[in-house]
C-alpha positions in Angstrom: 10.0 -0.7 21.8 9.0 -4.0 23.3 8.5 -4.4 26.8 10.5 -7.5 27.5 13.7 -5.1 27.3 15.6 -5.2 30.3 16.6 -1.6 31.8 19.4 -1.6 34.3 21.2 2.5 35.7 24.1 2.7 33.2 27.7 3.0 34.5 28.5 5.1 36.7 24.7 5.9 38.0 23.3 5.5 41.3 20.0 5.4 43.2 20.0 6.6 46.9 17.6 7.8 49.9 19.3 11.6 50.4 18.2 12.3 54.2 19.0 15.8 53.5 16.8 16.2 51.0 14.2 13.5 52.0 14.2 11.9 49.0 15.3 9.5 46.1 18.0 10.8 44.2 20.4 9.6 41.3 23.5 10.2 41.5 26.4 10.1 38.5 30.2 11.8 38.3 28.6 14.8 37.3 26.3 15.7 39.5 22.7 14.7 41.4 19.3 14.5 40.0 16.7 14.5 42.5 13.5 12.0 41.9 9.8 11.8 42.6 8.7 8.9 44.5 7.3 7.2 40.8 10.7 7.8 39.3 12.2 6.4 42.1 10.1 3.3 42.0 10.7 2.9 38.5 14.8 3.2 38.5 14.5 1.2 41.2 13.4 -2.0 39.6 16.2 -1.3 36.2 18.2 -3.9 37.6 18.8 -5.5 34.4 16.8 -8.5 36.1 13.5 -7.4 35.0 11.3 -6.4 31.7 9.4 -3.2 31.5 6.6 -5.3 31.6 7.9 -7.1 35.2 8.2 -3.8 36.4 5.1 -2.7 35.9 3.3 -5.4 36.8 5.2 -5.5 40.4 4.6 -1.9 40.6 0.9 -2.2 40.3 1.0 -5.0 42.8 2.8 -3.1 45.2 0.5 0.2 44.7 -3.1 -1.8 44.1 -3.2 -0.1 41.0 -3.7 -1.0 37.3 -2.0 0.0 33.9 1.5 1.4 34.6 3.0 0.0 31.3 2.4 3.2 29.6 3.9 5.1 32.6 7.3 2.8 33.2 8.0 3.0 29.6 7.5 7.0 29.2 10.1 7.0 32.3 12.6 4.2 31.4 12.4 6.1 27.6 13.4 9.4 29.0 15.8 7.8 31.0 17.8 6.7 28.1 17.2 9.4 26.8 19.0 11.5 29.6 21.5 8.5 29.7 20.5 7.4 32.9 19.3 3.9 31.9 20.7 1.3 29.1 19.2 -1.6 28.5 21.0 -5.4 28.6 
């Protein structure tokens, strides 16, 4: 897989603060998957404007933290995966 793919939430998915619950969920027709705050910060950036490697790299700016390639990619994989995430 090269990481200039573009990820963007396939049709039909959603990501959304759920106050109930306190935290990032996705939501789809058939149901609700409830994220961690990575996941969250991941699907948030698969906006079909950015690269796996974009994301990661504004990930570790925003964090102060280094080497999140392998980590976005592991979670943008399973995401398609899951069909949660296509790429464009």
């Amino acid at each position: 897989m090269t990481t200039e793919l573009k990820p963007q939430l396939a049709l039909g998915y959603r990501l959304q603060w759920e106050p109930i619950q306190e935290n990032h969920v996705l939501l789809y027709p058939e149901g609700m998957v409830k994220l961690n705050d990575s996941a969250s910060a991941i699907l948030a950036k698969c906006t079909g404007e950015y690269s796996l490697a974009e994301i990661a790299t504004q990930l570790e700016t925003e964090y102060e933290t280094e080497e999140l390639l392998n980590d976005v990619t592991a979670l943008v994989t399973e995401a398609i995966e899951r069909g949660w995430v296509r790429y464009v």
